[in-house]
C-alpha positions in Angstrom: -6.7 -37.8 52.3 -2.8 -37.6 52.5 -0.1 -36.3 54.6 1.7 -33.6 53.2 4.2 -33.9 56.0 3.9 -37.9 56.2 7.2 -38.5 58.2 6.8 -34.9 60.2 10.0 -33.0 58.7 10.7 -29.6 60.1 12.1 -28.9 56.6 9.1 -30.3 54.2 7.9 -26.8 52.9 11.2 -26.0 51.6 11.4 -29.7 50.3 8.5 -28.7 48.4 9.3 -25.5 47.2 13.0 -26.5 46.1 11.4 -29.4 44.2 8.5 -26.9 42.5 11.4 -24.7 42.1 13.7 -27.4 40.1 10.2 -28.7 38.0 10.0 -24.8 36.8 13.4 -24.7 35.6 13.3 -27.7 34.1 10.2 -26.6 32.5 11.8 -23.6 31.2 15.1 -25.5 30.2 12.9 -27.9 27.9 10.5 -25.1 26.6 13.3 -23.2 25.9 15.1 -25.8 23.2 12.2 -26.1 22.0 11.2 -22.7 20.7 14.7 -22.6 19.5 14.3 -25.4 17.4 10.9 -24.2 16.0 12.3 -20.8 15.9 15.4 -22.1 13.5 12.9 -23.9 11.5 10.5 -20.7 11.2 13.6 -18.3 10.5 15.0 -21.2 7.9 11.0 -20.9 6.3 11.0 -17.3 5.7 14.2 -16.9 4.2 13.4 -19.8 1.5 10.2 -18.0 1.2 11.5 -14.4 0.6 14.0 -16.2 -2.0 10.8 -17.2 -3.8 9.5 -13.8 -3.5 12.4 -12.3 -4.7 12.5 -14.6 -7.7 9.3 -13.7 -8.5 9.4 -10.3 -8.1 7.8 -8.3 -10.5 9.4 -5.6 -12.3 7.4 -2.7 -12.8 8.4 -0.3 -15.7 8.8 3.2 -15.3 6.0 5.2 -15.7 7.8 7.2 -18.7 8.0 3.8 -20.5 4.2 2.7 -20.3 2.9 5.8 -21.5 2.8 6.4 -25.2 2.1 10.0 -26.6 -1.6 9.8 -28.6 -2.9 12.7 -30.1 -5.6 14.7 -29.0 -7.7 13.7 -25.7 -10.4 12.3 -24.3 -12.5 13.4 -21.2 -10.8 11.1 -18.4 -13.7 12.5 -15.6 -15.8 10.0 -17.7 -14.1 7.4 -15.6 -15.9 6.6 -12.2 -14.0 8.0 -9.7 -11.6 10.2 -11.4 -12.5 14.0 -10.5 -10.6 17.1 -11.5 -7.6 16.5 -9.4 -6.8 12.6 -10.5 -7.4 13.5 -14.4 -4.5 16.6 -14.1 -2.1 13.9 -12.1 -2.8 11.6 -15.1 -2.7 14.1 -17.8 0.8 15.5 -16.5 2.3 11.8 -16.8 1.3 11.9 -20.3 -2.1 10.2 -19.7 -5.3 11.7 -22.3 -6.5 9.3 -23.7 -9.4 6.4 -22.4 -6.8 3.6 -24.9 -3.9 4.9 -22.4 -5.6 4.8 -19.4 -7.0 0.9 -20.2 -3.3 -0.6 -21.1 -2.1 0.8 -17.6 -1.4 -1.7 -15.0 -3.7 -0.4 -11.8 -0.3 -0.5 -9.7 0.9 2.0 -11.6 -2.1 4.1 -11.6 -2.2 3.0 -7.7 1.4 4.2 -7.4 1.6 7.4 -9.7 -1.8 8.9 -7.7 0.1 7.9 -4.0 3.3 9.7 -5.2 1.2 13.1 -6.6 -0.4 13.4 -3.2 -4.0 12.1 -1.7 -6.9 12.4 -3.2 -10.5 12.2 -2.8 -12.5 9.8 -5.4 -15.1 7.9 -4.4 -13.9 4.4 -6.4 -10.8 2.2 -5.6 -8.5 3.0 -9.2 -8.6 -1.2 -9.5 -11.7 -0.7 -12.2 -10.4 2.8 -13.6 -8.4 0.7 -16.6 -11.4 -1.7 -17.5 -13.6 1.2 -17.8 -11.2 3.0 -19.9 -11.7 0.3 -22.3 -15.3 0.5 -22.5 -14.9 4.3 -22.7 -12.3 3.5 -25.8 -14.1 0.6 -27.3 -17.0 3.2 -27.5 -19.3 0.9 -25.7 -20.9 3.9 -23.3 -23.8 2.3 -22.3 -21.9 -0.8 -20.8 -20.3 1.4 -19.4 -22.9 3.3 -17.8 -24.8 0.5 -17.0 -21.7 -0.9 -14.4 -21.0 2.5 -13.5 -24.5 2.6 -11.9 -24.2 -0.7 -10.2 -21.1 0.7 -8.7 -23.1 3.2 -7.2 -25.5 1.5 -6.1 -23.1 -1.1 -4.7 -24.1 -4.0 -6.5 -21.6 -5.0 -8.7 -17.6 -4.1 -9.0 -17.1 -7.2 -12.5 -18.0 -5.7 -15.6 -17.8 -9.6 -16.5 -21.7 -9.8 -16.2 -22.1 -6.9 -18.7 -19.7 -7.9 -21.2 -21.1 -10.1 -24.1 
């Protein structure tokens, strides 16, 4: 093989250690300009990105201005997964009727049931609004047709069931 030692220094260990020592820091010295550059660029990234975001951002209205006042009322528990609880929340925002409930964007519905407190219903509030307009439309057994699928898991689109 080869000599480690080939011309028999006293001092070749700490030859060998202070030249390891010296490759690690210039290691580090290298590595380190380089995660500051890609840290710059990443940093640079984010804040063009979250100037997009904020350009985009969507403006949702106040719950007082989505809500228009319809007589009379419809039975909201009709709805898969509203129970007792969700229908009062809705009903005390102004919410009776199935018309109401199917022009609401879900991330107000989303929002308005996470301010009122938790609740228990078995279905995410994402399909609450297209059901609403079945329920309004009058078309019941569509309605009940995708309502079972739900609970049997099958389906979530009431795309398949519309004509």
């Amino acid at each position: 093989m080869f000599d480690l030692n080939p011309y028999h220094l006293e001092d070749a260990s700490l030859l060998h250690f202070l030249m390891l020592q010296g490759t690690a820091v210039l290691a580090y010295l290298i590595f380190r300009e380089r995660y500051k550059r890609q840290l710059t660029q990443l940093t640079d990234e984010r804040q063009l990105l979250e100037a997009e975001l904020e350009a985009c951002q969507i403006i949702e209205p106040d719950v007082e201005e989505v809500f228009i006042v319809t007589p009379g009322r419809d039975d909201l528990k009709e709805i898969a997964g509203i129970n007792p609880k969700a229908e009062a929340i809705l009903n005390d925002i102004g919410v009776f009727r199935f018309a109401q409930l199917a022009d609401t964007p879900v991330t107000t519905v989303r929002r308005v049931l996470a301010e009122r407190g938790p609740l228990l219903h078995t279905y995410d509030p994402v399909t609450w609004p297209r059901q609403a307009m079945l329920a309004a439309e009058g078309r019941w057994h569509e309605l009940r047709l995708w309502q079972e699928q739900m609970r049997r898991g099958e389906s979530k689109d009431v795309s398949q069931l519309l004509p």
